[in-house]
ChimeraX commands (.cxc) that place a marker at each C-alpha (Angstrom):
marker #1 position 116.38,139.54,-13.90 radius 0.5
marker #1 position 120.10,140.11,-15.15 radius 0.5
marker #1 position 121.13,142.09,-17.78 radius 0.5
marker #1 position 120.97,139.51,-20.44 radius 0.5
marker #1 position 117.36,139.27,-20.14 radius 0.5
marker #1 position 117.03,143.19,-19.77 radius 0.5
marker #1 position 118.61,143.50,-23.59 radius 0.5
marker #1 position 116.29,141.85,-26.37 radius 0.5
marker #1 position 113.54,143.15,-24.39 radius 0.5
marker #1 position 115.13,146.95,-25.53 radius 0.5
marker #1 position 116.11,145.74,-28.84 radius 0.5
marker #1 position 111.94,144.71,-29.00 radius 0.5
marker #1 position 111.05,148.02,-28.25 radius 0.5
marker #1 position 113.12,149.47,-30.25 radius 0.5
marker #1 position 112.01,147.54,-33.56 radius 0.5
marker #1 position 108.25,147.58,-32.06 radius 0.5
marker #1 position 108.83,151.51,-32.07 radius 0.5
marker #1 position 110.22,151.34,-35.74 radius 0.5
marker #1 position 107.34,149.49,-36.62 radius 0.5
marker #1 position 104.81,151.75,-35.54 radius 0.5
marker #1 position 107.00,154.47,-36.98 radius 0.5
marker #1 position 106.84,153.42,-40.51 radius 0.5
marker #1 position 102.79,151.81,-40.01 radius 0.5
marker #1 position 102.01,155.72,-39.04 radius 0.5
marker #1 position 103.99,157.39,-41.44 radius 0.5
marker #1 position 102.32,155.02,-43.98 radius 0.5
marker #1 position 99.08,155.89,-43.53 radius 0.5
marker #1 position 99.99,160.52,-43.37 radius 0.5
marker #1 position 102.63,160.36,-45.62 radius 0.5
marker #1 position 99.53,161.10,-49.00 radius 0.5
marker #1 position 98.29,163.73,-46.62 radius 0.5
marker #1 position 101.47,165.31,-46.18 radius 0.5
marker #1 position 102.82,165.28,-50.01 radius 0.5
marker #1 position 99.09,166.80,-50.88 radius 0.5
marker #1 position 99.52,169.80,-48.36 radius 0.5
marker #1 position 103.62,170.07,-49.57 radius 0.5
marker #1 position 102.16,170.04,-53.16 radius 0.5
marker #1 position 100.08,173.51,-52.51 radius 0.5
marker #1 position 103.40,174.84,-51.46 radius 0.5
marker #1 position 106.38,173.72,-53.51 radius 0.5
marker #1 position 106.38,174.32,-57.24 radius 0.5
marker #1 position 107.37,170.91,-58.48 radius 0.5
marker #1 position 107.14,166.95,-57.52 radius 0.5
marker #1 position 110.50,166.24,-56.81 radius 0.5
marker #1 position 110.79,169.66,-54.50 radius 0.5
marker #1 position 107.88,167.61,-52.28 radius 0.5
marker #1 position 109.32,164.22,-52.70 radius 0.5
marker #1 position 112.82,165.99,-51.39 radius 0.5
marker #1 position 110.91,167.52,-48.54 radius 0.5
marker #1 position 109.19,164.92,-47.22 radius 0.5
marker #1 position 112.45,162.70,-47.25 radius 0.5
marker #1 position 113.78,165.30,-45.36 radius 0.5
marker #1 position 110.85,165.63,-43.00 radius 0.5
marker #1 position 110.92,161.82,-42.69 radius 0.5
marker #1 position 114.20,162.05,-41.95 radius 0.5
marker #1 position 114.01,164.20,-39.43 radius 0.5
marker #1 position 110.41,162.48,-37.82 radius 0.5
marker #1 position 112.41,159.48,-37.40 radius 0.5
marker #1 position 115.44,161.14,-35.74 radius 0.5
marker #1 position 112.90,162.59,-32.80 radius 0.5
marker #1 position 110.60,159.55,-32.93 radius 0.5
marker #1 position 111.61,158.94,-29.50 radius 0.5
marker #1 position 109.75,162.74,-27.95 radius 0.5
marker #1 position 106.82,161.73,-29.96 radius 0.5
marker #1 position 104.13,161.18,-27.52 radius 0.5
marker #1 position 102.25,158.21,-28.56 radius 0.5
marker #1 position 98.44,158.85,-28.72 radius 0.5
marker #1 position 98.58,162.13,-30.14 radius 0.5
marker #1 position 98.13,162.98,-33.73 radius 0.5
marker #1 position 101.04,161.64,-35.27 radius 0.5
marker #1 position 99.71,163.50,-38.32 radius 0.5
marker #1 position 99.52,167.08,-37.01 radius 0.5
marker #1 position 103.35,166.22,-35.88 radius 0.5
marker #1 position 104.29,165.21,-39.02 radius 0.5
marker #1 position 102.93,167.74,-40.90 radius 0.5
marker #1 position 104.71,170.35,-38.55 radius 0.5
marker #1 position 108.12,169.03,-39.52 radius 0.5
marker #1 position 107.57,168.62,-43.18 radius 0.5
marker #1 position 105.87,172.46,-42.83 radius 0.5
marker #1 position 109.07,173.56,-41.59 radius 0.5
marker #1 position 111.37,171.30,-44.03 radius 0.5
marker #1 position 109.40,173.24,-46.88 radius 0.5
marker #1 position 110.02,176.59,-45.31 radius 0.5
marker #1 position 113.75,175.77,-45.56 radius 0.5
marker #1 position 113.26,174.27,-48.99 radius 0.5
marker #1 position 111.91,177.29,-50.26 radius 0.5
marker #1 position 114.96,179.37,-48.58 radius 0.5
marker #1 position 117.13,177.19,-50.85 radius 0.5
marker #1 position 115.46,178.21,-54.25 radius 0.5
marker #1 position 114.49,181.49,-53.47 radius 0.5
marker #1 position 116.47,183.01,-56.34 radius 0.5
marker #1 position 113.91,181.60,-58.43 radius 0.5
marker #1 position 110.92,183.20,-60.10 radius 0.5
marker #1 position 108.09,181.27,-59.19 radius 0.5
marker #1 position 109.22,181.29,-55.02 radius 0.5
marker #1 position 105.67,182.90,-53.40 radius 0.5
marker #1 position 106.10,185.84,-50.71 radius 0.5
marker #1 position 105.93,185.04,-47.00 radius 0.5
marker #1 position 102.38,186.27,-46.48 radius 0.5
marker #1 position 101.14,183.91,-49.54 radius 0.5
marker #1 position 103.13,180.26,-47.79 radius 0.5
marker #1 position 101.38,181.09,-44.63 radius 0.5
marker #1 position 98.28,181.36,-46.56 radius 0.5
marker #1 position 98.44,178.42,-48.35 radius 0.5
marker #1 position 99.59,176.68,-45.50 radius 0.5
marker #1 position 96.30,177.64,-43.63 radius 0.5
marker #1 position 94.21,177.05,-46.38 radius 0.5
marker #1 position 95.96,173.81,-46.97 radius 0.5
marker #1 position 95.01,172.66,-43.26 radius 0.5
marker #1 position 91.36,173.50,-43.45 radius 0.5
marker #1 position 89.09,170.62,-43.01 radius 0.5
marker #1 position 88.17,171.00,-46.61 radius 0.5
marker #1 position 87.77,167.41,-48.16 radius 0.5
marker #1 position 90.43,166.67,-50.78 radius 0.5
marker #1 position 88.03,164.94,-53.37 radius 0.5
marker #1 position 85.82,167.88,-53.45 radius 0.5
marker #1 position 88.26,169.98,-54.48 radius 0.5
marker #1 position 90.20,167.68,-56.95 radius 0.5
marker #1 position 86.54,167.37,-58.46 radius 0.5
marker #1 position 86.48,170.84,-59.01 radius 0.5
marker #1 position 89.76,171.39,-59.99 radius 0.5
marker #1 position 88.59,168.77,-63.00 radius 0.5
marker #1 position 86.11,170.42,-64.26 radius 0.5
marker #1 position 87.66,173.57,-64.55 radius 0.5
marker #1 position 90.71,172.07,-66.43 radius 0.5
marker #1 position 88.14,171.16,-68.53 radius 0.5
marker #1 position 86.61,174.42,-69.27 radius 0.5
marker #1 position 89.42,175.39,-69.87 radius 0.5
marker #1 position 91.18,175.94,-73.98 radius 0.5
marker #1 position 93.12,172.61,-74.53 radius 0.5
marker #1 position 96.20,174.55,-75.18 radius 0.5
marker #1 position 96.38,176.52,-72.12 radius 0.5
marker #1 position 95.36,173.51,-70.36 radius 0.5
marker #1 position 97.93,171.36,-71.69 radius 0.5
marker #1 position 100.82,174.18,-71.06 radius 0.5
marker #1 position 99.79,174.28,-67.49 radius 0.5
marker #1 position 99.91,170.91,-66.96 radius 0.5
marker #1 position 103.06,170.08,-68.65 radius 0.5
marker #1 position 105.04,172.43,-66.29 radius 0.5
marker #1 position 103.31,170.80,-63.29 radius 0.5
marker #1 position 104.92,167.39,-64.38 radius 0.5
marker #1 position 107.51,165.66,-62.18 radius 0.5
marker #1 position 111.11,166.60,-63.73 radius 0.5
marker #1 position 109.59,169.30,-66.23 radius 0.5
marker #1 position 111.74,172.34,-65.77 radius 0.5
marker #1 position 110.05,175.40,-66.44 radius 0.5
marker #1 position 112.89,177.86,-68.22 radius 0.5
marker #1 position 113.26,174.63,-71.12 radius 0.5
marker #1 position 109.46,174.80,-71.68 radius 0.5
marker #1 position 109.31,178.75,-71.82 radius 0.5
marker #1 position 112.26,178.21,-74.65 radius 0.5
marker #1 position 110.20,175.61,-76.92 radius 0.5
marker #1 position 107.31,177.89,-76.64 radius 0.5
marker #1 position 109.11,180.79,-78.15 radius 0.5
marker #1 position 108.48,182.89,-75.08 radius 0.5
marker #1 position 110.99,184.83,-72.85 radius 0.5
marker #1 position 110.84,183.27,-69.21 radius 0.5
marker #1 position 109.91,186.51,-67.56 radius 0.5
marker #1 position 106.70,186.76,-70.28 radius 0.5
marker #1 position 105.88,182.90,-69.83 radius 0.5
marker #1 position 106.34,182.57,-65.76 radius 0.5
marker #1 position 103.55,185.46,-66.01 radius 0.5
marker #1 position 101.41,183.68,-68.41 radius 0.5
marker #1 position 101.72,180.83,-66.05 radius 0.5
marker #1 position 100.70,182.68,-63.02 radius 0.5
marker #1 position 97.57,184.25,-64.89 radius 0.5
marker #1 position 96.63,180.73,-65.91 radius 0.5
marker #1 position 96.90,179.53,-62.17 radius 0.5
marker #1 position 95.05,182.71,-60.76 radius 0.5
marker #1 position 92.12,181.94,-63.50 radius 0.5
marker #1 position 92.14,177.96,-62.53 radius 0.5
marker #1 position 91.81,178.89,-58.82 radius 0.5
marker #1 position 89.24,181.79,-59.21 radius 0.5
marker #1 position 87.13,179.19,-61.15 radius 0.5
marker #1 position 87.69,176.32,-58.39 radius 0.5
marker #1 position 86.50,178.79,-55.71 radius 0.5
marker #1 position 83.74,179.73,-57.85 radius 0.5
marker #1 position 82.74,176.33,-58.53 radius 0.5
marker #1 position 82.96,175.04,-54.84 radius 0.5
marker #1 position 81.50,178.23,-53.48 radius 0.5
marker #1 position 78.26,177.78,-55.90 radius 0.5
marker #1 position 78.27,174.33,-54.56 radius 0.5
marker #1 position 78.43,174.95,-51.21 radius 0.5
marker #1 position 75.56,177.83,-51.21 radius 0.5
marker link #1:1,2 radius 0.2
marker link #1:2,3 radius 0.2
marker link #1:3,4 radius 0.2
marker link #1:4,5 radius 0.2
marker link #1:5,6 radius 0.2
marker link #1:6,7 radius 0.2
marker link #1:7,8 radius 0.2
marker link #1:8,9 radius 0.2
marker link #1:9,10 radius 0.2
marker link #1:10,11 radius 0.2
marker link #1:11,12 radius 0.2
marker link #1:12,13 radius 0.2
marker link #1:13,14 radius 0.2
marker link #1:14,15 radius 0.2
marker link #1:15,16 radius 0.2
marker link #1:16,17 radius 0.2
marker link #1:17,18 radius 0.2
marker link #1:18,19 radius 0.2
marker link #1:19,20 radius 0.2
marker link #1:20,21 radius 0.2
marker link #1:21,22 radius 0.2
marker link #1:22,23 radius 0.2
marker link #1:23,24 radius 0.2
marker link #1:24,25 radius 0.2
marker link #1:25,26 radius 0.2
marker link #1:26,27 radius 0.2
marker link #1:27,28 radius 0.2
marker link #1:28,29 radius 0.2
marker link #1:29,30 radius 0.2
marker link #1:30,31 radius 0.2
marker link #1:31,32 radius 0.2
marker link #1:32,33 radius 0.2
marker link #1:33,34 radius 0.2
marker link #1:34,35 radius 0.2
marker link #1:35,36 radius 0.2
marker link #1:36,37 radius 0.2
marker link #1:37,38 radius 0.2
marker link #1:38,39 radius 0.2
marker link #1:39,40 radius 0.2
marker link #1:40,41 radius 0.2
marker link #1:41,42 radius 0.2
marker link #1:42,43 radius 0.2
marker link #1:43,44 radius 0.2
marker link #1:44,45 radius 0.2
marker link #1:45,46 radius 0.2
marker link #1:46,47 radius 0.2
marker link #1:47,48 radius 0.2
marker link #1:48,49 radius 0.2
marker link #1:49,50 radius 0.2
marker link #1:50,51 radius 0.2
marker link #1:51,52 radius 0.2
marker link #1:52,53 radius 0.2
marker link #1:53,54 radius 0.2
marker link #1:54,55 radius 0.2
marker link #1:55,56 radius 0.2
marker link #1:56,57 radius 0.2
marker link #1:57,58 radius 0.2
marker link #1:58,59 radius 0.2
marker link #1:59,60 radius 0.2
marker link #1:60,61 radius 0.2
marker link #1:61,62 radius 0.2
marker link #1:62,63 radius 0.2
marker link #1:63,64 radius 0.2
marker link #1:64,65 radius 0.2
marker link #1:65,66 radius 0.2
marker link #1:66,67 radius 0.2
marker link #1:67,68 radius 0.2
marker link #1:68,69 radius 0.2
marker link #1:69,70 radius 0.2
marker link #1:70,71 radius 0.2
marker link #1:71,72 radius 0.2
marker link #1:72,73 radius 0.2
marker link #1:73,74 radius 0.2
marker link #1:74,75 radius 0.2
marker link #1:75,76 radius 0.2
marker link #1:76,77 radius 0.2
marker link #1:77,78 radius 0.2
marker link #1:78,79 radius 0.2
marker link #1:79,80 radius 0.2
marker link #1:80,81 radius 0.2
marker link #1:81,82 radius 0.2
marker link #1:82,83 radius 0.2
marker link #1:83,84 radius 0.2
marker link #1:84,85 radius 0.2
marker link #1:85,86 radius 0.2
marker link #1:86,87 radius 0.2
marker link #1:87,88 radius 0.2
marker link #1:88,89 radius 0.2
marker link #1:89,90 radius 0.2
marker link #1:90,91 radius 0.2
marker link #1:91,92 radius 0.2
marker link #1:92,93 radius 0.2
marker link #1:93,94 radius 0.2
marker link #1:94,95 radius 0.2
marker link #1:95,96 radius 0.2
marker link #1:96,97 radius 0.2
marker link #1:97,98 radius 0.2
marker link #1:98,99 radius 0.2
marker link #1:99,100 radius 0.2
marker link #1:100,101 radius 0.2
marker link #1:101,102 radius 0.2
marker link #1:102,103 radius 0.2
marker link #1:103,104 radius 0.2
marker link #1:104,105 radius 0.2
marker link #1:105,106 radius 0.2
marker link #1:106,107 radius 0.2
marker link #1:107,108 radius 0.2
marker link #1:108,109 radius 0.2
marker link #1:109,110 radius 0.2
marker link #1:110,111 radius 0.2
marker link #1:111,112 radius 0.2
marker link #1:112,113 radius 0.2
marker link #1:113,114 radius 0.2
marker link #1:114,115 radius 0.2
marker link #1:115,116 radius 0.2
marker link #1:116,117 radius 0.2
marker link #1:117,118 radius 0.2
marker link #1:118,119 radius 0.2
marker link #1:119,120 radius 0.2
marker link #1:120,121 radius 0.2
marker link #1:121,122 radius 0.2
marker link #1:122,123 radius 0.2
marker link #1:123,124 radius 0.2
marker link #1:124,125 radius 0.2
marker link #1:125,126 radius 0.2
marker link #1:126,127 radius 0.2
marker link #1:127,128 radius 0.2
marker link #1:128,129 radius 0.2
marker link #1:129,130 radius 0.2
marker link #1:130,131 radius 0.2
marker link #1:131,132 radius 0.2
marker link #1:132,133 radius 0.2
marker link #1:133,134 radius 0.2
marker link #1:134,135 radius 0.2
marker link #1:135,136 radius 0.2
marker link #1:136,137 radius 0.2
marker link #1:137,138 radius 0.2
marker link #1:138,139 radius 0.2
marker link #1:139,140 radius 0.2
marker link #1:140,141 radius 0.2
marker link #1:141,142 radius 0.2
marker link #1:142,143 radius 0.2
marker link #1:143,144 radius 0.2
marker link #1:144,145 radius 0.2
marker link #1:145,146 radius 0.2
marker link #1:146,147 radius 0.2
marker link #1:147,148 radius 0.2
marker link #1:148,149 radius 0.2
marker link #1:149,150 radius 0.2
marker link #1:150,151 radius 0.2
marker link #1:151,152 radius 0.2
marker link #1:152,153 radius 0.2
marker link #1:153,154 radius 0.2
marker link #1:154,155 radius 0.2
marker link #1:155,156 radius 0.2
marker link #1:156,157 radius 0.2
marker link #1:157,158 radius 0.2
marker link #1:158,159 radius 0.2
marker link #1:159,160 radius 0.2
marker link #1:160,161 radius 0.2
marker link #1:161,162 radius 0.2
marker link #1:162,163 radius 0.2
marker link #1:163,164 radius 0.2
marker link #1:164,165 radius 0.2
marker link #1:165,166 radius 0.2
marker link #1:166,167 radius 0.2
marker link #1:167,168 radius 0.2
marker link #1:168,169 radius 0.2
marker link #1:169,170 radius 0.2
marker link #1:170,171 radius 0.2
marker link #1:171,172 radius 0.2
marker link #1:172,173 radius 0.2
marker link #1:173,174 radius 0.2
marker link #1:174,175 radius 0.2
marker link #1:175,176 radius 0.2
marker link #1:176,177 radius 0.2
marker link #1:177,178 radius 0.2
marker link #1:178,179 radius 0.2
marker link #1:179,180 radius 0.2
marker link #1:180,181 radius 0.2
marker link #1:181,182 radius 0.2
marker link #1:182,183 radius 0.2
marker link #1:183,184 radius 0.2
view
């Protein structure tokens, strides 16, 4: 063969590779975003990581070894991309210590079925008093920021980022509860 034949067969590969890149990044990209979510404070922090991670995946693509869990790889780099992430906004209030990211990190990787735990998580939002519930939710919304919804409550930020965490610590007490009574 000559070199003329010897070039669309690379430029095949290459979009072939591309292809498979995007059809596997497709189908762990939810998983991803759901394990970032447990670790990043907002939306847009996790959609800005996993760009990044994608980024990244696609750049090193090539010392992926196909037939290994494309997932697992993934979820390393967007893992690290959040550790960096969190570097960047570390001057902010709601930034968890070290020990706490590794331990969401773990728990987040535990072969724990999403769906049971999003089915928990509804029912204790639901216990919960409509107000409280409501504030909670509103500052998990993509593009809230936190500091303008302390202001309309009348609250300092300091008092209402610690309102916020004791509503968080109560929601996943009752989760664990909930799935623990399930599970016995």
């Amino acid at each position: 063969m000559d070199d003329s034949t010897q070039q669309p067969r690379a430029e095949q590969v290459g979009v072939d590779q591309g292809e498979v890149f995007v059809r596997l990044l497709l189908e762990h990209e939810p998983q991803v975003r759901a394990f970032l979510r447990g670790l990043l404070p907002t939306w847009n922090d996790v959609d800005e990581v996993v760009q990044e991670a994608s980024l990244i995946a696609w750049r090193k693509f090539s010392d992926f070894e196909q037939g290994t869990a494309f997932g697992g790889w993934f979820l390393t780099i967007a893992r690290f991309e959040a550790l960096k992430h969190r570097r960047r906004i570390a001057r902010t209030p709601l930034v968890f210590a070290d020990d706490v990211w590794d331990l969401l990190a773990e728990e987040s990787t535990q072969d724990e079925p999403q769906p049971l735990y999003r089915k928990h998580l509804e029912k204790c939002l639901a216990k919960m008093h409509p107000d409280k519930r409501d504030v909670l939710l509103r500052v998990h919304s993509a593009g809230v920021v936190i500091r303008d919804v302390a202001i309309q409550s009348g609250k300092s930020e300091q008092a209402f980022y610690k309102a916020i965490q004791r509503l968080r610590a109560s929601l996943i007490d009752c989760v664990s509860k909930s799935i623990g009574i399930e599970n016995a």
